[in-house]
VOPAGU-2260 file (C-alpha; in pm, 1 decimal, decimal comma):
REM VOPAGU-2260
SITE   aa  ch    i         X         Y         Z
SITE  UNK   A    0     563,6    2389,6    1401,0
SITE  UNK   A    1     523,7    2058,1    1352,7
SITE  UNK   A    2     371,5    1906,5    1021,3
SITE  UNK   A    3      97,3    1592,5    1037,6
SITE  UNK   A    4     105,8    1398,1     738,7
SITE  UNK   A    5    -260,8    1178,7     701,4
SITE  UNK   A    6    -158,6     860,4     458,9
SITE  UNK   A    7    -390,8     600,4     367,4
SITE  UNK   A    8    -298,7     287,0     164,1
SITE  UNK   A    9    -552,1      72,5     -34,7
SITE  UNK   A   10    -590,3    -216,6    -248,2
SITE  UNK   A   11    -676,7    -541,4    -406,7
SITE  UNK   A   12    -541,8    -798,5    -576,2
SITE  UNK   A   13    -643,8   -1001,5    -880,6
SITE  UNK   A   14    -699,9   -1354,4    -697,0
SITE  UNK   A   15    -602,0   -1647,5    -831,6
SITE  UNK   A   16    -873,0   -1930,1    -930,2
SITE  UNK   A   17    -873,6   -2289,3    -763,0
SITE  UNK   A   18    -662,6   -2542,8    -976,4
SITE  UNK   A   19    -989,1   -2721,2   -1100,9
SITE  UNK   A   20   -1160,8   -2439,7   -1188,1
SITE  UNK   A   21    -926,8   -2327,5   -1454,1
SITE  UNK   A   22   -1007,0   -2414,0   -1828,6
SITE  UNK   A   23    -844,9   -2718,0   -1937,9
SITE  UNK   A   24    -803,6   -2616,5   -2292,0
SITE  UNK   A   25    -507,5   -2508,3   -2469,6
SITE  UNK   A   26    -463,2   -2178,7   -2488,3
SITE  UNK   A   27    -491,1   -1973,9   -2830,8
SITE  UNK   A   28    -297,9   -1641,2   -2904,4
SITE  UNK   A   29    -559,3   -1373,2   -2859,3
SITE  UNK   A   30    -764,1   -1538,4   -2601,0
SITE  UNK   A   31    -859,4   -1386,9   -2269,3
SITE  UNK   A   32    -599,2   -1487,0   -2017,2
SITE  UNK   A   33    -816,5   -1316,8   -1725,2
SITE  UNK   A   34   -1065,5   -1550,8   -1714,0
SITE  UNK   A   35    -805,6   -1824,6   -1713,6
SITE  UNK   A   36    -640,4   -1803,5   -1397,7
SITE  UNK   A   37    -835,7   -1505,4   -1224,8
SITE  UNK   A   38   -1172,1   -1524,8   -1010,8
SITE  UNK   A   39   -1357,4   -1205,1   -1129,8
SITE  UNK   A   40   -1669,8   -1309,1    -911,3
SITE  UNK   A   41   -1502,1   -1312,1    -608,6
SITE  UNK   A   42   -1294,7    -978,8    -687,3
SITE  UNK   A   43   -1602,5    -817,2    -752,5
SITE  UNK   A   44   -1783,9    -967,9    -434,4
SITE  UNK   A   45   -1495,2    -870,4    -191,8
SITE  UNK   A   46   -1460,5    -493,4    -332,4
SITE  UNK   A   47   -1812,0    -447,6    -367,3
SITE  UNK   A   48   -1834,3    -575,3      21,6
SITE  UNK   A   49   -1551,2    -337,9     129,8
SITE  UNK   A   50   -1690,6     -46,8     -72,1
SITE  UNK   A   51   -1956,7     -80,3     132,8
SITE  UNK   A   52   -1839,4     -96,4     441,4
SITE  UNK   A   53   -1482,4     171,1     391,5
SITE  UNK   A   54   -1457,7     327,5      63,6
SITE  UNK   A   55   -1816,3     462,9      26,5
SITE  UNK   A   56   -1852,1     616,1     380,5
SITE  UNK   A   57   -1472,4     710,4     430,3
SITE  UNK   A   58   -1398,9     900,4     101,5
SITE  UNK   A   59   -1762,0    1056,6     131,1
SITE  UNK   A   60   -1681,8    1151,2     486,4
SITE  UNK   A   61   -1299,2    1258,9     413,0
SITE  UNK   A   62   -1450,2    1457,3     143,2
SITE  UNK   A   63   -1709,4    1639,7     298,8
SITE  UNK   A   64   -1405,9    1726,4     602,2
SITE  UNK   A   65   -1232,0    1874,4     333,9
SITE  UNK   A   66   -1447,2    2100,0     186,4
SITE  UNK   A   67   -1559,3    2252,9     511,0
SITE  UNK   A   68   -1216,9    2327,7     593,2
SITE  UNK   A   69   -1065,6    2438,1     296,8
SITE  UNK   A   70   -1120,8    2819,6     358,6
SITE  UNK   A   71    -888,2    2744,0     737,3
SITE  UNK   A   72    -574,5    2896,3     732,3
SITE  UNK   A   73    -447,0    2630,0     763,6
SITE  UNK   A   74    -658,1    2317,3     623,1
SITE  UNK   A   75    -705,3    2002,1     616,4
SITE  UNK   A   76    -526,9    1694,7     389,9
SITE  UNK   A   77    -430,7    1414,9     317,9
SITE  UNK   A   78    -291,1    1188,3      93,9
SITE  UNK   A   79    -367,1     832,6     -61,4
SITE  UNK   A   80    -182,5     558,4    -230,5
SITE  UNK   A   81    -397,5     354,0    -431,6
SITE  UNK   A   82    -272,9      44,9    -614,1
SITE  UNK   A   83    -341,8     -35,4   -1003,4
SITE  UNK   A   84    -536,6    -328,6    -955,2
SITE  UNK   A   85    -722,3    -182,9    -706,7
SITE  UNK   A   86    -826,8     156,6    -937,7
SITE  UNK   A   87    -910,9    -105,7   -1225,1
SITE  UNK   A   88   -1160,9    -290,2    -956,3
SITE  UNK   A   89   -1333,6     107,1    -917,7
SITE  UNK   A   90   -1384,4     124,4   -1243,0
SITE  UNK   A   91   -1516,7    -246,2   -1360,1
SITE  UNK   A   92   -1741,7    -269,7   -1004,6
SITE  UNK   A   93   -1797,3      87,6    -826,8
SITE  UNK   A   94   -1738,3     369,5   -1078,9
SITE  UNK   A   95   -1896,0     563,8    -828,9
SITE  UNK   A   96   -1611,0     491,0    -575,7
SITE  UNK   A   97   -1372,4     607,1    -829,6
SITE  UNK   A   98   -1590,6     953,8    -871,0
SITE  UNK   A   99   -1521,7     971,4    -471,4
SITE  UNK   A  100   -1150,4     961,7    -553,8
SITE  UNK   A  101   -1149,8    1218,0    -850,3
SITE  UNK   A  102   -1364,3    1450,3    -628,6
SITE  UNK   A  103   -1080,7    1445,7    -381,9
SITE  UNK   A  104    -875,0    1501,9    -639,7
SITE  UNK   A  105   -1050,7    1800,7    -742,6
SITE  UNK   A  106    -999,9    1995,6    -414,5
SITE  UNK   A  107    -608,7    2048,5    -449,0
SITE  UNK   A  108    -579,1    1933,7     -98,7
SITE  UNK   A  109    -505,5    1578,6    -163,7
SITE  UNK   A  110    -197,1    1395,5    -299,7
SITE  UNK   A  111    -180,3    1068,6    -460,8
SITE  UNK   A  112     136,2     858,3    -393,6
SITE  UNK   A  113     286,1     647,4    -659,8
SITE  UNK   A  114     376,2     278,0    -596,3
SITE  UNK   A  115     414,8     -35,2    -858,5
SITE  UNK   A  116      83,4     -78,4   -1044,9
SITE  UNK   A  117      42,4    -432,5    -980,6
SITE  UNK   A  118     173,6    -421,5    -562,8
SITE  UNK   A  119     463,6    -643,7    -637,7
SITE  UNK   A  120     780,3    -753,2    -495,3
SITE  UNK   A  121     944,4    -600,1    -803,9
SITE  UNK   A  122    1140,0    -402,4    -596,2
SITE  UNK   A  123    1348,6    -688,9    -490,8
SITE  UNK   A  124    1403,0    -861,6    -873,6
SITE  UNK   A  125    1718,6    -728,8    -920,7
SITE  UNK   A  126    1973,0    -453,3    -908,9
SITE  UNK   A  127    1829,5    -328,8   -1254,3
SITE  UNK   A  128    1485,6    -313,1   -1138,4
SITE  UNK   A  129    1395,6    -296,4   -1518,2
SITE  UNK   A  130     961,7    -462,6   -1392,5
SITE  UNK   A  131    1013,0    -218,7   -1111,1
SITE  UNK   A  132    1032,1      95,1   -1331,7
SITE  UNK   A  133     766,1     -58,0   -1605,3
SITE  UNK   A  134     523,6     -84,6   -1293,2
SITE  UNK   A  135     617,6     215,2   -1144,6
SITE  UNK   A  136     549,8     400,9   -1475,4
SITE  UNK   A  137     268,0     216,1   -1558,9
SITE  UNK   A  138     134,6     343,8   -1180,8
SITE  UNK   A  139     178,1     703,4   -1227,5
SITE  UNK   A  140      41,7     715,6   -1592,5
SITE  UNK   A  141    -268,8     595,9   -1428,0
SITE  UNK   A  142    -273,5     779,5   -1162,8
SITE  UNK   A  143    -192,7    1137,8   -1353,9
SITE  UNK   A  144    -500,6    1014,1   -1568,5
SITE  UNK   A  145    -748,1     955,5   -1375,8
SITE  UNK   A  146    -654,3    1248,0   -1107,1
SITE  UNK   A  147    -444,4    1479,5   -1306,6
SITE  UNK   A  148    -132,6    1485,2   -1145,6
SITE  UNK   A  149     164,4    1270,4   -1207,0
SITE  UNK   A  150     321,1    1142,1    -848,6
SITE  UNK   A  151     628,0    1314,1    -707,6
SITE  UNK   A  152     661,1    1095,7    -328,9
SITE  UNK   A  153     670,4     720,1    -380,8
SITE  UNK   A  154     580,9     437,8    -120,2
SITE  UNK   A  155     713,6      94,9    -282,3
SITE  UNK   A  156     485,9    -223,2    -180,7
SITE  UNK   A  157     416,8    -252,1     184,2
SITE  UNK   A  158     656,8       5,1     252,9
SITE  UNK   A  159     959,7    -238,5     150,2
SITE  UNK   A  160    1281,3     -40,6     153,8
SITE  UNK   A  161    1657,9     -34,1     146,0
SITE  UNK   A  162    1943,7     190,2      -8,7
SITE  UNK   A  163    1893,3      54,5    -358,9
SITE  UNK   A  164    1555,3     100,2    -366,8
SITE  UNK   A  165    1588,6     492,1    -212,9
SITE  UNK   A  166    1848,8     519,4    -528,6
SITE  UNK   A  167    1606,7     322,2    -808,8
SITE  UNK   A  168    1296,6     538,7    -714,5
SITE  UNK   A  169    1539,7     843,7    -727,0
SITE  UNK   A  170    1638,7     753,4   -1033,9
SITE  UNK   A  171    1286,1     732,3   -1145,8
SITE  UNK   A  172    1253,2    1112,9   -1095,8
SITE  UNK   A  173    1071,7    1095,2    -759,7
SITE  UNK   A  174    1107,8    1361,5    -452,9
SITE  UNK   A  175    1101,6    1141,4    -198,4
SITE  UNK   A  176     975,0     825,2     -41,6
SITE  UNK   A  177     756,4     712,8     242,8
SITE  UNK   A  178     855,6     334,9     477,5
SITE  UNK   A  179     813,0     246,6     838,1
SITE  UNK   A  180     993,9     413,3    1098,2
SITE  UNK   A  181    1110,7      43,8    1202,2
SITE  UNK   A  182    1333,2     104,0    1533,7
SITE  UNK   A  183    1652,4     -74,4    1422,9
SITE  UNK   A  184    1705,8     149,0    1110,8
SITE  UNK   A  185    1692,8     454,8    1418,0
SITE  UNK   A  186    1994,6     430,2    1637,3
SITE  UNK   A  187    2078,8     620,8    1968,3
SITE  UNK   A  188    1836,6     953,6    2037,1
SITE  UNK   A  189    1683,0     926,1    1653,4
SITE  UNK   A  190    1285,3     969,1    1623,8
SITE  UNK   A  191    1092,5     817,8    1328,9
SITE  UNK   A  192     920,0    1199,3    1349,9
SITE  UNK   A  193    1183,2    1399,0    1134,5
SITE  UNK   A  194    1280,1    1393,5     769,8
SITE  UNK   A  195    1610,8    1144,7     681,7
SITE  UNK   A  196    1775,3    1152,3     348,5
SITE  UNK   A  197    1928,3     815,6     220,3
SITE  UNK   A  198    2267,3     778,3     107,1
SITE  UNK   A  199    2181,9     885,6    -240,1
SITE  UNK   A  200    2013,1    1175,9     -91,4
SITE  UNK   A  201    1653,9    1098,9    -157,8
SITE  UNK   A  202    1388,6    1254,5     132,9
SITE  UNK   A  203    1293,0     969,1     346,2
SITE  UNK   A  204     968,3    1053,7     546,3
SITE  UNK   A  205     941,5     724,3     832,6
SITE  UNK   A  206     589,8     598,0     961,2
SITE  UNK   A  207     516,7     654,1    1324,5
SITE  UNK   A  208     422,3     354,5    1353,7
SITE  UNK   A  209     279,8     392,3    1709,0
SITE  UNK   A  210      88,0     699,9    1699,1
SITE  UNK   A  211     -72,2     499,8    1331,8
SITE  UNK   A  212    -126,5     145,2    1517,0
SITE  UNK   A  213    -316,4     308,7    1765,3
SITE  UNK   A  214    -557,3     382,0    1545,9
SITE  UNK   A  215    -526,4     178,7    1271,2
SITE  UNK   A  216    -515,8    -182,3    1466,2
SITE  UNK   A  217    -573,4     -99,1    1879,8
SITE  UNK   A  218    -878,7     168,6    1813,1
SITE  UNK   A  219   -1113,5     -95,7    1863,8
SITE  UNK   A  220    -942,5    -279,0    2129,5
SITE  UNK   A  221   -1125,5    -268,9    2416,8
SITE  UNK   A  222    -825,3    -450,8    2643,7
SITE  UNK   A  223    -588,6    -195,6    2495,3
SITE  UNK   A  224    -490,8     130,9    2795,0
SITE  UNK   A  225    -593,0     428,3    2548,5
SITE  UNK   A  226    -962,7     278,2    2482,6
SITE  UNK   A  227   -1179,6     431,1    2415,2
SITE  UNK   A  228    -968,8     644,7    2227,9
SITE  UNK   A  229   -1134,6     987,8    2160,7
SITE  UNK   A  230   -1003,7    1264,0    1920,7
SITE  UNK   A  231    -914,6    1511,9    2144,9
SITE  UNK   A  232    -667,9    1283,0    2362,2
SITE  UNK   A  233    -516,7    1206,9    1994,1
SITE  UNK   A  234    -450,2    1543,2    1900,3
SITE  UNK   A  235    -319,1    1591,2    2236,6
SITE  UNK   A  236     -66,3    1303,0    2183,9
SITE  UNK   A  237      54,2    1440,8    1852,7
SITE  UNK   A  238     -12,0    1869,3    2010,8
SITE  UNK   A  239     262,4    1742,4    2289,1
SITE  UNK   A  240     536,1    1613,9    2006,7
SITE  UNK   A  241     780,4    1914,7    1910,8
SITE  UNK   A  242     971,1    1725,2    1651,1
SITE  UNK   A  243     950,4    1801,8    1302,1
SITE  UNK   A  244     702,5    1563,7    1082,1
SITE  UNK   A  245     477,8    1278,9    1224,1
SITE  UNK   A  246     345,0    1048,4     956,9
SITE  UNK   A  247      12,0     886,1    1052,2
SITE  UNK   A  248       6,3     591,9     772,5
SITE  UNK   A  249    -267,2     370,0     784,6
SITE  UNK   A  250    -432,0      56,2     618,4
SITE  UNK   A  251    -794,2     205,0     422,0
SITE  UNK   A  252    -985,1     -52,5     476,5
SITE  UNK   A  253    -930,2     -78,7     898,8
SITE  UNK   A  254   -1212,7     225,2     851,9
SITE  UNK   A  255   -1520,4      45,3     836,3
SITE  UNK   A  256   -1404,5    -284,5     730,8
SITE  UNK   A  257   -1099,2    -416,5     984,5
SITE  UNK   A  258   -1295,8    -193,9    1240,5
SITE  UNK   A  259   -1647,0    -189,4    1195,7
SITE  UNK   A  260   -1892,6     155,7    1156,9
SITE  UNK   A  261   -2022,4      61,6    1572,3
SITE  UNK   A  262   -1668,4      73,0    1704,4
SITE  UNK   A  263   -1688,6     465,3    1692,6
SITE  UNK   A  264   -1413,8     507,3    1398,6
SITE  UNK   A  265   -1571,4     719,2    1161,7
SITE  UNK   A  266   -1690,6     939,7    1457,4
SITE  UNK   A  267   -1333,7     953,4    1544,7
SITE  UNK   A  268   -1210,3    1024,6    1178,7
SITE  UNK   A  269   -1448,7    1295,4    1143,1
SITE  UNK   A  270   -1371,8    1493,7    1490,7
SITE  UNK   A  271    -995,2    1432,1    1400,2
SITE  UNK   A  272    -916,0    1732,9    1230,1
SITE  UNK   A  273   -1099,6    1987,4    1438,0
SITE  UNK   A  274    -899,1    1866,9    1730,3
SITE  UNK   A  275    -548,7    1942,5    1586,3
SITE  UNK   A  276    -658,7    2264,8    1443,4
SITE  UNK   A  277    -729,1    2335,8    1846,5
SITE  UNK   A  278    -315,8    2342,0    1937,9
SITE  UNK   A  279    -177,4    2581,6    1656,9
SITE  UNK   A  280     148,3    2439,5    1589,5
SITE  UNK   A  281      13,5    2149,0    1434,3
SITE  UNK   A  282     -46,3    2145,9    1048,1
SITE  UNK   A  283    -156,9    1922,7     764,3
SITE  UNK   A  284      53,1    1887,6     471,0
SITE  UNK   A  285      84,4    1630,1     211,1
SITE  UNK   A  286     427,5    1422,9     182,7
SITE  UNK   A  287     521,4    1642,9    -112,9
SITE  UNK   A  288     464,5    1959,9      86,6
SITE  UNK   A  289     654,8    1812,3     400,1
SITE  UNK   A  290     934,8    1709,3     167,5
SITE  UNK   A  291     986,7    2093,3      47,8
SITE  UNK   A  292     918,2    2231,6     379,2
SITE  UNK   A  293    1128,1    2066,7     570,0
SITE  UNK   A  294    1523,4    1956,8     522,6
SITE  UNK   A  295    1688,0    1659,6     630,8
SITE  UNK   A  296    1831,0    1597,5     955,5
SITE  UNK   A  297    2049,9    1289,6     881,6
SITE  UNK   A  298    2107,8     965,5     686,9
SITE  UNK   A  299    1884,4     648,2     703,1
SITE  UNK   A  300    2143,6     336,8     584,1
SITE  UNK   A  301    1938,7      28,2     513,4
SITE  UNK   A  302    2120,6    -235,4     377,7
SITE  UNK   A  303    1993,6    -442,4     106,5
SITE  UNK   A  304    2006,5    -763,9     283,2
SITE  UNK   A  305    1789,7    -568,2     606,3
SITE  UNK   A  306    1490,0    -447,3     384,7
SITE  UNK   A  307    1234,2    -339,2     600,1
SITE  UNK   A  308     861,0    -345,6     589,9
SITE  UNK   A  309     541,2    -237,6     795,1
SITE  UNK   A  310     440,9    -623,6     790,7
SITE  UNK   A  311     421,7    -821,6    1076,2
SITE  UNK   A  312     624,1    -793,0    1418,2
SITE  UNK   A  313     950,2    -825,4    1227,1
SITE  UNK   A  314     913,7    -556,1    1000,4
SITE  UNK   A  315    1086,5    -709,6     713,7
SITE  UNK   A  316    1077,0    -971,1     402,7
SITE  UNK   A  317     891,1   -1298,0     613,1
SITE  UNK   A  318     569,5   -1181,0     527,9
SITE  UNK   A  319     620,9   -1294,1     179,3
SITE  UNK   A  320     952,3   -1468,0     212,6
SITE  UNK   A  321     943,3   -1638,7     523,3
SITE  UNK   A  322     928,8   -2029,5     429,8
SITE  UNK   A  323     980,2   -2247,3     107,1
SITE  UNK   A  324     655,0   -2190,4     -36,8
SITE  UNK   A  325     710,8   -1874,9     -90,9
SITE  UNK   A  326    1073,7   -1835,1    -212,7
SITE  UNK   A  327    1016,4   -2149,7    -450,9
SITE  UNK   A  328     730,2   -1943,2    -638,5
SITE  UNK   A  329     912,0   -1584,8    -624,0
SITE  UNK   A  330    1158,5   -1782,3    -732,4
SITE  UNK   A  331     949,4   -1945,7   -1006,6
SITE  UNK   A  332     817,0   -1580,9   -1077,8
SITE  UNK   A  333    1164,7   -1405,2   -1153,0
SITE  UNK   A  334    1246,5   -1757,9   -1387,0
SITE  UNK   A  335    1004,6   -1713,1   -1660,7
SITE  UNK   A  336    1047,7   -1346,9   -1685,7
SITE  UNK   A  337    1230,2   -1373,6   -1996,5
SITE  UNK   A  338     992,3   -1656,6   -2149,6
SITE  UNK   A  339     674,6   -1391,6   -2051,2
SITE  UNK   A  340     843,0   -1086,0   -2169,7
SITE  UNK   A  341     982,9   -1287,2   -2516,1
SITE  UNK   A  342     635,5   -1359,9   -2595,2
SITE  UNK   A  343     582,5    -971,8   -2690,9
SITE  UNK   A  344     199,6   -1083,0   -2628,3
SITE  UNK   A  345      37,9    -803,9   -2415,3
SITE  UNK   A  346    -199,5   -1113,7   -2232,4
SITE  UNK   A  347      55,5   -1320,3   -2114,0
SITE  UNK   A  348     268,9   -1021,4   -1987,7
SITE  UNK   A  349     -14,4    -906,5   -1802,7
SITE  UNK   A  350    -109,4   -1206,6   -1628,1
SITE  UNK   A  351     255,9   -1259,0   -1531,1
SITE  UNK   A  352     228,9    -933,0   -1352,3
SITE  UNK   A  353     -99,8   -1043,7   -1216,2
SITE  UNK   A  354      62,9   -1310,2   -1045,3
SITE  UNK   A  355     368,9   -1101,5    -896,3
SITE  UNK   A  356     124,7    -909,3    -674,2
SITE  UNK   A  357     223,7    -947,0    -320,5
SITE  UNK   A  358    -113,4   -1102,4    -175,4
SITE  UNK   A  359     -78,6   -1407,2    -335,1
SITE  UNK   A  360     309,9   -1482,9    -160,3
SITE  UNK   A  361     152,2   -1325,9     142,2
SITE  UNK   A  362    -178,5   -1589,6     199,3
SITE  UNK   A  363     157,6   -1825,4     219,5
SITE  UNK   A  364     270,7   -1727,9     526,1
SITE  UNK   A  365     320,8   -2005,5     800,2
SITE  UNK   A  366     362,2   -1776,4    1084,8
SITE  UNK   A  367     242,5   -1785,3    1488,1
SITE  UNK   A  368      -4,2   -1598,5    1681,2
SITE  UNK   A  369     -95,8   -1293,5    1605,1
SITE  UNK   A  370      31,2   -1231,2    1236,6
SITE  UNK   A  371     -45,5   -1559,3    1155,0
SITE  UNK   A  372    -377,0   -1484,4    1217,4
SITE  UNK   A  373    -363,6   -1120,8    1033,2
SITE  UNK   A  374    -227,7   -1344,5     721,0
SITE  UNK   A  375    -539,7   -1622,9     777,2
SITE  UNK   A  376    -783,7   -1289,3     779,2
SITE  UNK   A  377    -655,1   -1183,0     461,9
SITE  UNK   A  378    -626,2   -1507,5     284,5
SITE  UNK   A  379    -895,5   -1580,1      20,0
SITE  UNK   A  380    -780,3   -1934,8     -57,1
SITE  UNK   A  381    -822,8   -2086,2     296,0
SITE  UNK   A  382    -534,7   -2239,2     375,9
SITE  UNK   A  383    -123,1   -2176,2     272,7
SITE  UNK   A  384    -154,6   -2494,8      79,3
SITE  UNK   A  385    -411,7   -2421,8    -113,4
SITE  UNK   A  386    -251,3   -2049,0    -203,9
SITE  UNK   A  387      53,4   -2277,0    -311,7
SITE  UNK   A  388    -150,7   -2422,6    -533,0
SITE  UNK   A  389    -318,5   -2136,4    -675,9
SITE  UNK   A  390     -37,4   -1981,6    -721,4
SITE  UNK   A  391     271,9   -2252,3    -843,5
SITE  UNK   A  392      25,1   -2423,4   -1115,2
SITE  UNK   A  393     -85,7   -2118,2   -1246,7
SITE  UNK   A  394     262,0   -2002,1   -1287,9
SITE  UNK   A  395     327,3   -2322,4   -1430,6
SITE  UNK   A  396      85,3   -2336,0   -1689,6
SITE  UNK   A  397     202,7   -1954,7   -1800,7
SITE  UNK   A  398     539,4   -2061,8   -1876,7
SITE  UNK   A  399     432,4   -2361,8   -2076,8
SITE  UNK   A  400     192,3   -2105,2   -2221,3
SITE  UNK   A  401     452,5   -1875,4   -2265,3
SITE  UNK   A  402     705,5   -2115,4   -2444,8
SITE  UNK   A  403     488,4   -2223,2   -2637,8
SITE  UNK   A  404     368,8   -1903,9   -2798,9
């Protein structure tokens, strides 16, 4: 038997408003620090775009898929890591997209993954990871109240991952975590498609991250070899592996949004499961039930100076760490820490965690060809300089905010 694990990620981030567009005033203990520094028109015009476009039609279609199936002997799920910032954008701008979610919830046959609320770099503060926890607690106390079930399987930020992040998450009380199946982490005859332990002995379950890019970035590709990729030759890819656990982990938005409704995706998405259930040892099964179904095989050593990723074609820190941009503001981010936190005030905390959400290091990036222009298609600023910007004087006027409270 082999077990299929269906993971989709999704967010978005808070973004950051231009330099001149922020209120010039001092600012008073008690006032609204969202409107200070964040653009809640353009949050609400980019979700309410992608909602139309992925979260509508995928959930509703994903939903739908598994309801007719959940008599099978052996159905269909899935399971879906939704960020904090991105839940909060449901409910202020597409309640009805959050009703989707719950639904899902509702049929026992889908498993929500924990992560850090706000989709930071936490995970790489410090050996403590004191923010880490506070995020990672503040993302499962959302998550077990809107969907009623606390997490149990963790993916940190963009998958990032190494030892001491395997040993803070198990420390958290987690059963296991998911990261990219990155090649150099696999040595000799090792396959991303089997269930590692790390060296504190928390469940590692590794991305394929072929059998996922194929459809999550080269579906639409009409240069690529496997176009036009149909559902049946899919499930015959994954009928002809004999290994333990594949792990399809996608982006959310490539359905609809990165890959448009007339490139044939949802078509594909919605054939999907009736062509695995045609070879029989193939199965569905959420991370948590592959984690108690199946024992590890081995050890996965990632050192903490190697932390991986599923960014870019280096798979590791460079997509938000790669030039002196974007150290000198993580920098700047982990330095007034103490100032923010001292402040006890519940605005300028949250802001400051506002601000440590990945996106903004990411639309930074001074990269070539092809990721560079993944990171320009993501960007909401325009330019790296102008995410500098965004980003430095807002962190800037927080700590001056912050000191002076």
């Amino acid at each position: 038997m082999t077990l299929v694990t269906l993971y989709f990620f999704a967010h978005q981030p808070d973004r950051l408003l231009p330099f001149d567009h922020r209120p010039s005033h001092i600012h008073q203990r008690g006032q609204s620090l969202r409107g200070r520094y964040f653009d809640e028109q353009l949050n609400a015009d980019v979700f309410r775009k992608v909602a139309d476009k992925c979260y509508r039609p995928a959930t509703q279609l994903l939903l739908d898929t598994l309801r007719r199936r959940a008599s099978d002997d052996k159905p269909f799920k899935l399971a879906f890591g939704l960020s904090g910032t991105l839940l909060e954008q449901m409910e202020r701008f597409g309640p009805d997209v959050l009703d989707l979610f719950v639904q899902l919830a509702g049929t026992g046959l889908v498993e929500f993954v924990g992560e850090t609320y706000f989709h930071s770099l936490s995970g790489l503060f410090d050996l403590e990871r004191k923010e880490f926890a506070t995020q990672a607690a503040l993302h499962a106390d959302r998550v077990e109240a809107l969907f009623g079930r606390r997490p149990t399987t963790f993916r940190n930020t963009e998958c990032l991952y190494n030892d001491s992040i395997a040993l803070a998450v198990q420390r958290l009380g987690y059963q296991g975590i998911l990261t990219e199946g990155v090649d150099r982490a696999l040595s000799g005859w090792r396959s991303p498609d089997f269930v590692y332990s790390a060296p504190c002995g928390l469940p590692v379950l590794l991305r394929n991250y072929r059998l996922s890019d194929d459809i999550g970035y080269r579906f639409s590709n009409r240069d690529w070899d496997g176009w036009p990729l149909r559902a049946e030759q899919f499930a015959d890819w994954l009928g002809a592996n004999t290994d333990m656990h594949i792990l399809l982990a996608l982006d959310y938005e490539a359905l609809g949004e990165h890959m448009w409704a007339d490139t044939g995706i949802f078509e594909f998405l919605a054939a999907l499961p009736d062509a695995i259930a045609q070879h029989p040892h193939l199965e569905f099964v959420t991370p948590a039930e592959a984690i108690e179904r199946l024992s590890p095989i081995g050890e996965i050593t990632v050192d903490d100076y190697s932390t991986i990723s599923w960014a870019d074609q280096e798979r590791d820190t460079s997509a938000w760490l790669g030039n002196e941009m974007q150290w000198f503001c993580y920098e700047e981010m982990r330095r007034i820490e103490d100032d923010v936190k001292g402040t006890g005030d519940p605005e300028i905390i949250d802001a400051w965690r506002r601000m440590l959400t990945s996106d903004h290091l990411y639309y930074m990036a001074t990269k070539s060809l092809s990721d560079q222009d993944v990171h320009r298609y993501f960007s909401a600023y325009g330019s790296v300089f102008e995410a500098f910007v965004r980003l430095h004087t807002a962190l800037t006027d927080l700590r001056h905010i912050a000191r002076g409270a």
